[in-house]
N, CA, C and O atoms as CSV, one atom per row, in Angstrom:
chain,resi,resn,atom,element,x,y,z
A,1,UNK,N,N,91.423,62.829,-124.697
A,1,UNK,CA,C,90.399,62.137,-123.941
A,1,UNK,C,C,89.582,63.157,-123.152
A,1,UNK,O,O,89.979,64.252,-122.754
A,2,UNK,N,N,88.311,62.584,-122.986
A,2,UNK,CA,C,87.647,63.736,-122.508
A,2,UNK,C,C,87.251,63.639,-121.180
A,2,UNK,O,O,86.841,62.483,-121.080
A,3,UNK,N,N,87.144,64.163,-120.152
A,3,UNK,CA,C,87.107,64.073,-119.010
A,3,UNK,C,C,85.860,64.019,-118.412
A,3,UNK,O,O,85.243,65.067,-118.601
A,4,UNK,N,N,84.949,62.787,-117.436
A,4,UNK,CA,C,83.813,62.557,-117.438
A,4,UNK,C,C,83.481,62.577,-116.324
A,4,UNK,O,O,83.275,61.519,-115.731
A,5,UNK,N,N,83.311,63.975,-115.622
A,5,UNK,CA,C,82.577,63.534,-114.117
A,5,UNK,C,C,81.356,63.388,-114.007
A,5,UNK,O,O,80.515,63.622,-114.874
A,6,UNK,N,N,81.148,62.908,-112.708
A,6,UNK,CA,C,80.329,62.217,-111.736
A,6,UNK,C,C,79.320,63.778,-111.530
A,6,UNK,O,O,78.100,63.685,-111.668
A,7,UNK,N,N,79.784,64.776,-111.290
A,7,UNK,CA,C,79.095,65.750,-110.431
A,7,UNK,C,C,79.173,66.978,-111.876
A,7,UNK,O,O,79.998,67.299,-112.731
A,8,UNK,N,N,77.606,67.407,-111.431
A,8,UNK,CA,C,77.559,68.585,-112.536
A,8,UNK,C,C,77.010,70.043,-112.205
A,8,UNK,O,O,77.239,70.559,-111.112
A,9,UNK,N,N,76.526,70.464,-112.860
A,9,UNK,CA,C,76.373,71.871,-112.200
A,9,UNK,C,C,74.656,72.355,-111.805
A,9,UNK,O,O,73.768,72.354,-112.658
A,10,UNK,N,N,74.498,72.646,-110.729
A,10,UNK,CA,C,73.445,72.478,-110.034
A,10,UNK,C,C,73.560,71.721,-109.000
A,10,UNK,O,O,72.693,71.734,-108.127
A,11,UNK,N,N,74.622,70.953,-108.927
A,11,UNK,CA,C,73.992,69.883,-107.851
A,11,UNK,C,C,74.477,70.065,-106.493
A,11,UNK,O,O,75.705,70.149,-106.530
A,12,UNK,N,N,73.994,70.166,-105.226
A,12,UNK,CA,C,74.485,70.212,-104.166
A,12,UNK,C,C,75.276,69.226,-103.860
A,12,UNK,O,O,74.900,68.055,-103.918
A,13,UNK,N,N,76.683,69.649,-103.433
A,13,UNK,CA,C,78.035,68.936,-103.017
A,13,UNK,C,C,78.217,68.985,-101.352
A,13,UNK,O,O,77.596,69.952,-100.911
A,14,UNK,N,N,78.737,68.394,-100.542
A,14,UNK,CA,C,79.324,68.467,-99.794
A,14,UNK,C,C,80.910,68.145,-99.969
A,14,UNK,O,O,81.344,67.244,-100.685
A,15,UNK,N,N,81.902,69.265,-98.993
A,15,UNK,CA,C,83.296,69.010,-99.187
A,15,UNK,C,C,84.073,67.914,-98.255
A,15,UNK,O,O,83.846,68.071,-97.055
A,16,UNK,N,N,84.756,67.069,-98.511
A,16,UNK,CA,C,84.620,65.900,-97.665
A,16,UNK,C,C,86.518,66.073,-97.448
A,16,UNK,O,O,87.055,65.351,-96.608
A,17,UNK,N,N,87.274,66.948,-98.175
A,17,UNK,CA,C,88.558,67.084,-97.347
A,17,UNK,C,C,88.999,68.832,-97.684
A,17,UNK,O,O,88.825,69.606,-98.625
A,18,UNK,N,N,89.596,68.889,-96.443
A,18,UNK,CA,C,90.898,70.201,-96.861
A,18,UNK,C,C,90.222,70.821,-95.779
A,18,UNK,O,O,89.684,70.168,-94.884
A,19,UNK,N,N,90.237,72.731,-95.859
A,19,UNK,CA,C,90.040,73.354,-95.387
A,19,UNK,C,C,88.607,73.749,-94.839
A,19,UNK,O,O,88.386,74.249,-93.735
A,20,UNK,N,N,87.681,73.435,-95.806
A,20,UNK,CA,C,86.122,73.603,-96.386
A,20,UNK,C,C,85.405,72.286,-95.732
A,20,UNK,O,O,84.322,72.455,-95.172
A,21,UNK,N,N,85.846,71.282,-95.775
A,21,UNK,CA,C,85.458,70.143,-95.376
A,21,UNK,C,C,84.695,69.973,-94.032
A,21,UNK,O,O,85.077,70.180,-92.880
A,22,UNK,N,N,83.088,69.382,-94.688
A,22,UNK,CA,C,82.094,69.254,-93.609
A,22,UNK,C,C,80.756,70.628,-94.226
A,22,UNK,O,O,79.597,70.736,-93.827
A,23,UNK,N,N,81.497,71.514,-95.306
A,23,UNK,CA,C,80.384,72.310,-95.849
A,23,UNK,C,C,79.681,71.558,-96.948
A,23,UNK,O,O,80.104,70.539,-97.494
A,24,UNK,N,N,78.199,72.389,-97.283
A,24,UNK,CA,C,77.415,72.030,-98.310
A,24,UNK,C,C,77.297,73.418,-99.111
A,24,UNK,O,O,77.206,74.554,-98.645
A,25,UNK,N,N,77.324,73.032,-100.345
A,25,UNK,CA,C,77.348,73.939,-101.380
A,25,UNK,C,C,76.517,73.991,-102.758
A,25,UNK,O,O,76.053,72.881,-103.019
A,26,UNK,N,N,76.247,74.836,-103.574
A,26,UNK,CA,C,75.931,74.439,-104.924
A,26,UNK,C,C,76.794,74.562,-106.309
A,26,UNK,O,O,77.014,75.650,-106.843
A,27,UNK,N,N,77.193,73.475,-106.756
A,27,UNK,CA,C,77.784,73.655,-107.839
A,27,UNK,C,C,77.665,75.048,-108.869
A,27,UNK,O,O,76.649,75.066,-109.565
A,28,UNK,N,N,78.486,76.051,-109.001
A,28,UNK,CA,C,78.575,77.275,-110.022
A,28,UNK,C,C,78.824,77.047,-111.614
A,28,UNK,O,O,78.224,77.558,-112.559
A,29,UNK,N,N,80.047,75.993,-111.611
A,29,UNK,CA,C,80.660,75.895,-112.708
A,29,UNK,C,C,81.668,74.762,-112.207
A,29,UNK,O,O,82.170,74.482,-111.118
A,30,UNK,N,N,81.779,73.867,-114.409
A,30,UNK,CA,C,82.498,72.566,-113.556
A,30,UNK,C,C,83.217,72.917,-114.470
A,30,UNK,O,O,82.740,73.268,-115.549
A,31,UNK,N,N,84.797,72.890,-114.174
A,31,UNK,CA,C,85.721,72.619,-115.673
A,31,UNK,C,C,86.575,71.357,-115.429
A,31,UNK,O,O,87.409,71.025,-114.586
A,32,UNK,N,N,85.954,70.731,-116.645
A,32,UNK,CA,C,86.692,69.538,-116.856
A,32,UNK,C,C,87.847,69.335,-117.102
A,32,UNK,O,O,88.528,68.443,-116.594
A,33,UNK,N,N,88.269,70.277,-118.051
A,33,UNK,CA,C,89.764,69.900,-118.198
A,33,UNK,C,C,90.695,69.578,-117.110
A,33,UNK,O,O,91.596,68.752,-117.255
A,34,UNK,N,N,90.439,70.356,-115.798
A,34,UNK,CA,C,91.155,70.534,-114.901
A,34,UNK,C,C,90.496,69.713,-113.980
A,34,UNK,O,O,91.091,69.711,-112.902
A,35,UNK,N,N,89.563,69.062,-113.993
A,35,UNK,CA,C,88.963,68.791,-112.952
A,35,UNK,C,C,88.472,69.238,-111.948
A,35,UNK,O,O,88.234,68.439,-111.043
A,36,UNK,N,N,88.249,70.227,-111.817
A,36,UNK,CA,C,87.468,71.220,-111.035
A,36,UNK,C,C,86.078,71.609,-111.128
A,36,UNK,O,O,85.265,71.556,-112.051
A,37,UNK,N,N,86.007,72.078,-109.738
A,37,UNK,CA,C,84.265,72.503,-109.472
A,37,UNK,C,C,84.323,73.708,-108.863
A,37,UNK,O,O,85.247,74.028,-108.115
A,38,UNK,N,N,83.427,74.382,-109.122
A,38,UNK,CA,C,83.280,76.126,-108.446
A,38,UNK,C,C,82.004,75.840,-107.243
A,38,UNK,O,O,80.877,75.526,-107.625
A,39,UNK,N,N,82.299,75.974,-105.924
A,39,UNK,CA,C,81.004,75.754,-105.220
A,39,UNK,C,C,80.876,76.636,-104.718
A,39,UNK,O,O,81.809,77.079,-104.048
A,40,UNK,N,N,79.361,77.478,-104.824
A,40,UNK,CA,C,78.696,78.582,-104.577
A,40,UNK,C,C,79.052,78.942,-102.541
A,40,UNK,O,O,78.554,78.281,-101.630
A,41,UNK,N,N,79.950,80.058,-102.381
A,41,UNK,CA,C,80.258,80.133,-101.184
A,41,UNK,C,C,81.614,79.374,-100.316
A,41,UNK,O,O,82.127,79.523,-99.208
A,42,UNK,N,N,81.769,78.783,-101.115
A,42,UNK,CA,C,82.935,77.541,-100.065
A,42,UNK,C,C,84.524,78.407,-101.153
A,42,UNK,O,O,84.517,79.048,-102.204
A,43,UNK,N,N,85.548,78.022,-100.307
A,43,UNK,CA,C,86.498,78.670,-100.884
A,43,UNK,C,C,86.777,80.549,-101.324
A,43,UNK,O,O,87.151,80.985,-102.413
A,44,UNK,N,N,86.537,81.120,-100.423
A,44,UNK,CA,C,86.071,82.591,-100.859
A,44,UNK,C,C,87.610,83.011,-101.083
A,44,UNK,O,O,88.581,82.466,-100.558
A,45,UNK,N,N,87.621,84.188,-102.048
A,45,UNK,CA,C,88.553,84.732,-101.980
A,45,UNK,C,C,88.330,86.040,-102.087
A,45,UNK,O,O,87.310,86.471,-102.625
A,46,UNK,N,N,89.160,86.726,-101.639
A,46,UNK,CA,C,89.332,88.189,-101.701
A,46,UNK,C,C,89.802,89.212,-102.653
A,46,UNK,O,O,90.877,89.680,-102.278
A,47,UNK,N,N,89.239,89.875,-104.085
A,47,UNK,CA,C,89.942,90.520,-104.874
A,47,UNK,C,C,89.808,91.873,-104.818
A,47,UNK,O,O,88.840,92.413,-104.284
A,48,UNK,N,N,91.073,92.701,-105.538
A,48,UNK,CA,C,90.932,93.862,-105.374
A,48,UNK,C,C,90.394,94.673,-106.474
A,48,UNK,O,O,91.439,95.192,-106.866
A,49,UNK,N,N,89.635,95.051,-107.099
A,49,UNK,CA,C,89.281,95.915,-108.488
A,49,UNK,C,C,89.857,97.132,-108.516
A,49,UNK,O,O,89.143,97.886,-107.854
A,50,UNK,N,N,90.534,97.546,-108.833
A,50,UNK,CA,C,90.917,99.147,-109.665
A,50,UNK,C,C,89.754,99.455,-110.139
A,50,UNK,O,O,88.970,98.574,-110.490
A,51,UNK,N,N,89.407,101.015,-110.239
A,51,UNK,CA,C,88.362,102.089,-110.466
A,51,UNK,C,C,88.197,101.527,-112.111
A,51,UNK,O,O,89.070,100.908,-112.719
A,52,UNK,N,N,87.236,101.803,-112.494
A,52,UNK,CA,C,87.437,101.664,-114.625
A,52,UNK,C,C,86.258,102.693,-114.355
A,52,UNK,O,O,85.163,102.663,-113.793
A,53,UNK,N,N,87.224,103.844,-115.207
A,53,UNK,CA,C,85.849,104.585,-115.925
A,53,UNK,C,C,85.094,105.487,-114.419
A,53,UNK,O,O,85.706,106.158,-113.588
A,54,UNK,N,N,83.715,105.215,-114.473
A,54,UNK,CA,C,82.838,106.239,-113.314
A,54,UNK,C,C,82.910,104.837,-112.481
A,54,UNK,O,O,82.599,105.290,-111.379
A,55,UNK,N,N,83.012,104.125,-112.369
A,55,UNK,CA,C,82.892,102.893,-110.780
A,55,UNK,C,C,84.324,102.953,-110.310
A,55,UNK,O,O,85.390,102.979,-110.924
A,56,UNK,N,N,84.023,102.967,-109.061
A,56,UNK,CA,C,84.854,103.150,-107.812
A,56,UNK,C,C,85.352,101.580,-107.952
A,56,UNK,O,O,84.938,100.535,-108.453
A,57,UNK,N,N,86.586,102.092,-107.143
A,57,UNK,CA,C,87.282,100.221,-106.821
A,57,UNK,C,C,87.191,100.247,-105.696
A,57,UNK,O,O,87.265,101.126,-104.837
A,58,UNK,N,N,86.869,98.324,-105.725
A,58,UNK,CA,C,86.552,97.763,-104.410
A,58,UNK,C,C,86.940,96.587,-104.390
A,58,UNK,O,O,87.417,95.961,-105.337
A,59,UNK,N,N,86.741,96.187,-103.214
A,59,UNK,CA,C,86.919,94.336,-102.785
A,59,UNK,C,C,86.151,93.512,-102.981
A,59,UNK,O,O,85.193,93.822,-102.273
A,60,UNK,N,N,85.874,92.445,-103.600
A,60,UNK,CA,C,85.257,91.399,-104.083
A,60,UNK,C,C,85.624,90.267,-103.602
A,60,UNK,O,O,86.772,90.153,-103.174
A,61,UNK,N,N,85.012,89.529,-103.578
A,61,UNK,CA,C,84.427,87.861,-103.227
A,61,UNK,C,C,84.109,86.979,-103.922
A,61,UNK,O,O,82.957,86.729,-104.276
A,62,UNK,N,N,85.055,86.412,-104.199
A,62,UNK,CA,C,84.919,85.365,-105.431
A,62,UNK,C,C,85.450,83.659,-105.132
A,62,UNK,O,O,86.675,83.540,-105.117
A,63,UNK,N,N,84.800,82.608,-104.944
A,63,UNK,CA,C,84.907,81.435,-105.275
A,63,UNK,C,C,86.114,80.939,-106.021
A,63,UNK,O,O,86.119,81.102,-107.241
A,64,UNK,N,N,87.064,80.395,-105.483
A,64,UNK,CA,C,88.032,79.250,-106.016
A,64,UNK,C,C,87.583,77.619,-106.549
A,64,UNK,O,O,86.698,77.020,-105.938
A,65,UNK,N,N,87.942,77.295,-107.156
A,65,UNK,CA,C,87.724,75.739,-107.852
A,65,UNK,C,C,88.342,75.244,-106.885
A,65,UNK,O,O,89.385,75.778,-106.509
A,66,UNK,N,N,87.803,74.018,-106.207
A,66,UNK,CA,C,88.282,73.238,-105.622
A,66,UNK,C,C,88.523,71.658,-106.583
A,66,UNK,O,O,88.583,71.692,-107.812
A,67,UNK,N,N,88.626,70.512,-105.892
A,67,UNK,CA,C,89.481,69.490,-106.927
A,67,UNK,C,C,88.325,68.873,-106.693
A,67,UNK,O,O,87.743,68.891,-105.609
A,68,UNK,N,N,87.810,68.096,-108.061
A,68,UNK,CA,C,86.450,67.189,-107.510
A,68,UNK,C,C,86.658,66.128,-106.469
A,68,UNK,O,O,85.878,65.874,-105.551
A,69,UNK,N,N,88.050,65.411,-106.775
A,69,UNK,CA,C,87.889,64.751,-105.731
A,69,UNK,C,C,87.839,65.097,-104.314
A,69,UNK,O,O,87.838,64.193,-103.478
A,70,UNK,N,N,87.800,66.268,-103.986
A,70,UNK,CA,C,87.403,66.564,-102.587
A,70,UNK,C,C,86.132,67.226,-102.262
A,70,UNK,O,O,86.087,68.013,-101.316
A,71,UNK,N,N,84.922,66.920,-103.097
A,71,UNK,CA,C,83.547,67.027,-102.948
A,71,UNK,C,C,83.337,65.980,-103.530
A,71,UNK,O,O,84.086,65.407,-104.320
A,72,UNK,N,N,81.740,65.502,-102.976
A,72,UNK,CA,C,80.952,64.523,-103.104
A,72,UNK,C,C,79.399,65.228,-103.063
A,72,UNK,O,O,79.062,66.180,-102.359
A,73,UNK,N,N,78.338,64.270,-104.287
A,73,UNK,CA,C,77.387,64.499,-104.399
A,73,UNK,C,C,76.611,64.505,-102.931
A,73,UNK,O,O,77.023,63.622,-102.179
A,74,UNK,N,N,75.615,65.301,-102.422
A,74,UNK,CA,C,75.043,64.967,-100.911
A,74,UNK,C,C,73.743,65.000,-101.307
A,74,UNK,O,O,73.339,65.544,-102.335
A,75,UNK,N,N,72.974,64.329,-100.370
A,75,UNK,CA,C,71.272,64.462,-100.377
A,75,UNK,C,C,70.966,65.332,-99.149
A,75,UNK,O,O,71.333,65.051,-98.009
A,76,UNK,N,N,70.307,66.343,-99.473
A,76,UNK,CA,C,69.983,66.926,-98.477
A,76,UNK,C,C,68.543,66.702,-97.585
A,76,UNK,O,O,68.220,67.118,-96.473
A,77,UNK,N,N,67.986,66.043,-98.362
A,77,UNK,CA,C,66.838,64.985,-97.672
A,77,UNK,C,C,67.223,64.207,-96.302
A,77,UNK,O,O,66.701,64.300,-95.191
A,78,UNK,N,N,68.392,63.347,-96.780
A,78,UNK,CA,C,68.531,62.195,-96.324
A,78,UNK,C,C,69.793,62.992,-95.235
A,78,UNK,O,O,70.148,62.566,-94.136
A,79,UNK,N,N,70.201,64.009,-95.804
A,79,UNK,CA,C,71.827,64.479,-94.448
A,79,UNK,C,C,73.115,63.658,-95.075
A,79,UNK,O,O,74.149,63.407,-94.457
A,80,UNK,N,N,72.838,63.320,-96.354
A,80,UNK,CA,C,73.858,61.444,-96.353
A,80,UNK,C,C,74.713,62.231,-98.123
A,80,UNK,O,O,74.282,63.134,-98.841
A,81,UNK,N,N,75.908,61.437,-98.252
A,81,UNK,CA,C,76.871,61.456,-99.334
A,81,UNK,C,C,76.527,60.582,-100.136
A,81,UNK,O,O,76.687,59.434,-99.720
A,82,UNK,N,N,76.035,60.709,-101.319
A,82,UNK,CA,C,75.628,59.963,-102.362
A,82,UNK,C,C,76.426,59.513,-103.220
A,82,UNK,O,O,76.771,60.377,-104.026
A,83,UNK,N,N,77.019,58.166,-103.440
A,83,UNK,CA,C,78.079,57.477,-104.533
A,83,UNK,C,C,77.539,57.585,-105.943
A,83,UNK,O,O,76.354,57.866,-105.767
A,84,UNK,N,N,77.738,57.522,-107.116
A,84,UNK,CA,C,77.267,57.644,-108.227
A,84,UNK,C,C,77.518,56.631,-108.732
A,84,UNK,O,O,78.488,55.991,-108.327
A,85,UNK,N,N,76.606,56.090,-109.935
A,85,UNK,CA,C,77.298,55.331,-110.781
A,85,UNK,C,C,76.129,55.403,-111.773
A,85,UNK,O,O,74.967,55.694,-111.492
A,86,UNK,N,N,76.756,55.007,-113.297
A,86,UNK,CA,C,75.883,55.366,-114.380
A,86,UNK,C,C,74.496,53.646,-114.859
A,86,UNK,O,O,74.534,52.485,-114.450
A,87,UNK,N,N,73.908,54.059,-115.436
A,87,UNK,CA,C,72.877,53.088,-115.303
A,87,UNK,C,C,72.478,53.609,-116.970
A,87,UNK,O,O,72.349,54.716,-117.493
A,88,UNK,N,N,72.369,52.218,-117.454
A,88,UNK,CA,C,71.577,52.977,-118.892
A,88,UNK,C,C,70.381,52.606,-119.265
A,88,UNK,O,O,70.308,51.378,-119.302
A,89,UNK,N,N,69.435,53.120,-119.551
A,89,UNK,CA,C,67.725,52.512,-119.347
A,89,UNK,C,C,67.825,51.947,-121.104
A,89,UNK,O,O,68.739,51.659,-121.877
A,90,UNK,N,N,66.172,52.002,-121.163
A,90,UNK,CA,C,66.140,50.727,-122.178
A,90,UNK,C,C,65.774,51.785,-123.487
A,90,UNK,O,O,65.575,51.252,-124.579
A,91,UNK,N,N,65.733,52.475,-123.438
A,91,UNK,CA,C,65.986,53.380,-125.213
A,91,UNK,C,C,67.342,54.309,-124.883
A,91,UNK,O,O,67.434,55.417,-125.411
A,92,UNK,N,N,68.241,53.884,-124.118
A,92,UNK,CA,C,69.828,53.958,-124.491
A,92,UNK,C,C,70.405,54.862,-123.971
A,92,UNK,O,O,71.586,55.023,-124.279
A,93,UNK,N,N,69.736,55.825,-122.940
A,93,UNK,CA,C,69.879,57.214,-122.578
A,93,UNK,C,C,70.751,56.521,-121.285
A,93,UNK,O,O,70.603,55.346,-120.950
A,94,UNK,N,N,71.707,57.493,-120.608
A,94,UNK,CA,C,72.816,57.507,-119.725
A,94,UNK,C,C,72.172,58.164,-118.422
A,94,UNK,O,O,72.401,59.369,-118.313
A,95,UNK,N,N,71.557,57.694,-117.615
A,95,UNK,CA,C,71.512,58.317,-116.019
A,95,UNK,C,C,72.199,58.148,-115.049
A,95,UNK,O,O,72.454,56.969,-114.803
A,96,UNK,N,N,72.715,59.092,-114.208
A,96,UNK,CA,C,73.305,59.200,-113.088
A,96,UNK,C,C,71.708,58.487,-111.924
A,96,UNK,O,O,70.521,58.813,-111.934
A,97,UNK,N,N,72.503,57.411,-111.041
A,97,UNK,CA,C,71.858,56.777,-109.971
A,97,UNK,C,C,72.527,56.467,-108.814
A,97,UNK,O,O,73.692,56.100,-108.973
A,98,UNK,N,N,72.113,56.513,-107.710
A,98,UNK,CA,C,72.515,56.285,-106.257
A,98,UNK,C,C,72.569,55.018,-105.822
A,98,UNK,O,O,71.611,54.280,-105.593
A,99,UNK,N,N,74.070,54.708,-105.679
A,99,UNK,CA,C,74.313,53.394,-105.569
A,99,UNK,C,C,73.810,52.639,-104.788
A,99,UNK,O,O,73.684,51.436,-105.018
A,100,UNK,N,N,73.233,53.518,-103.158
A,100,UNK,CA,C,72.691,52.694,-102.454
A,100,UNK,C,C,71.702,52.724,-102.709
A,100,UNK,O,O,71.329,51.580,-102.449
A,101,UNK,N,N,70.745,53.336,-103.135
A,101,UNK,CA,C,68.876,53.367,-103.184
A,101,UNK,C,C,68.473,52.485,-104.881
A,101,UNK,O,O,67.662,51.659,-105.301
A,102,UNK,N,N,69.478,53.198,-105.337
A,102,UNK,CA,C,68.751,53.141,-106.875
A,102,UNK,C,C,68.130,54.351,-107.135
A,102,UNK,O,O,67.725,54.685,-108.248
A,103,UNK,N,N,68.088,54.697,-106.604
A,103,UNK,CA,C,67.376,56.324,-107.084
A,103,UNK,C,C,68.341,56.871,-108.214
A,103,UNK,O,O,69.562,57.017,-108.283
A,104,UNK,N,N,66.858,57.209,-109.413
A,104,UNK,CA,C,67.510,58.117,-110.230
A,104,UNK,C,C,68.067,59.714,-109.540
A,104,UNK,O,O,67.566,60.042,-108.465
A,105,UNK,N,N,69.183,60.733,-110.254
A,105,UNK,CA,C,69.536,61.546,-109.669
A,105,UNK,C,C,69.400,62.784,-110.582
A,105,UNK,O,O,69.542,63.987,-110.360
A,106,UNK,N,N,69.010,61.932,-111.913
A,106,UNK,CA,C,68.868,63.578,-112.848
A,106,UNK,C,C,67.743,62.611,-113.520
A,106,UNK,O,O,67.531,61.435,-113.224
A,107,UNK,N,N,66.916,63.587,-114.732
A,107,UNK,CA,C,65.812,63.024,-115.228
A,107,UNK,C,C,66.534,62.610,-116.835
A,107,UNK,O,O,67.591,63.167,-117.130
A,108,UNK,N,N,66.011,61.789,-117.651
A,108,UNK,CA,C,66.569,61.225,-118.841
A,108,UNK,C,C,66.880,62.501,-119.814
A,108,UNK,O,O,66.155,63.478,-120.004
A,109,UNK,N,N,68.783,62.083,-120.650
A,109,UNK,CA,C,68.896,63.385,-121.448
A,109,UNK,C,C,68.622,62.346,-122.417
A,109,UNK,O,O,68.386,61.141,-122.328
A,110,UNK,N,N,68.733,63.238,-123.448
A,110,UNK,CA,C,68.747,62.436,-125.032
A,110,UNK,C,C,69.950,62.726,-125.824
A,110,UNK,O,O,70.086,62.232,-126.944
């Protein structure tokens, strides 16, 4: 079965539990299998690189996956957490829309 989220990549999240929670972010990368989201800045971690070759080793900064269910789509217009739900228009195409407005949230795929 294939795993179908709500939130994709590009989209600004806010983190709504854990450690991170109360930040806004941009989606990096989503992996489904696991259910996870990579958000640009939130979750940092600290790595160490060994030298390769002529580059020096150093410390790096790299993003952890957090669990989708602990981000939510946000509007940054509005300051507000956006619920999702799918809507299908009338030549058959699948859009993501905002439960409270109706607002579309992505433009029609095919």
């Amino acid at each position: 079965m294939k795993n179908k989220l709500k939130i994709r990549r590009d989209d600004v999240v806010i983190v709504i539990a854990g450690k991170y929670r109360g930040r806004t972010g941009k989606v990096v990368r989503v992996i489904p299998e696991t259910r996870r989201v990579v958000v640009e800045g939130i979750a940092l971690q600290k790595r160490h690189v060994k030298a390769q070759g002529e580059q020096d080793g150093r410390i790096i900064e790299k993003e952890r996956p957090l669990d989708v269910s602990n981000v939510a789509l946000y509007d940054v217009d509005n300051k507000r957490r956006i619920k999702v739900a799918f809507q299908t228009l009338e030549d058959g195409t699948k859009v993501r829309v905002d439960r409270k407005t109706g607002a579309r949230l992505d433009k029609a795929e095919g």
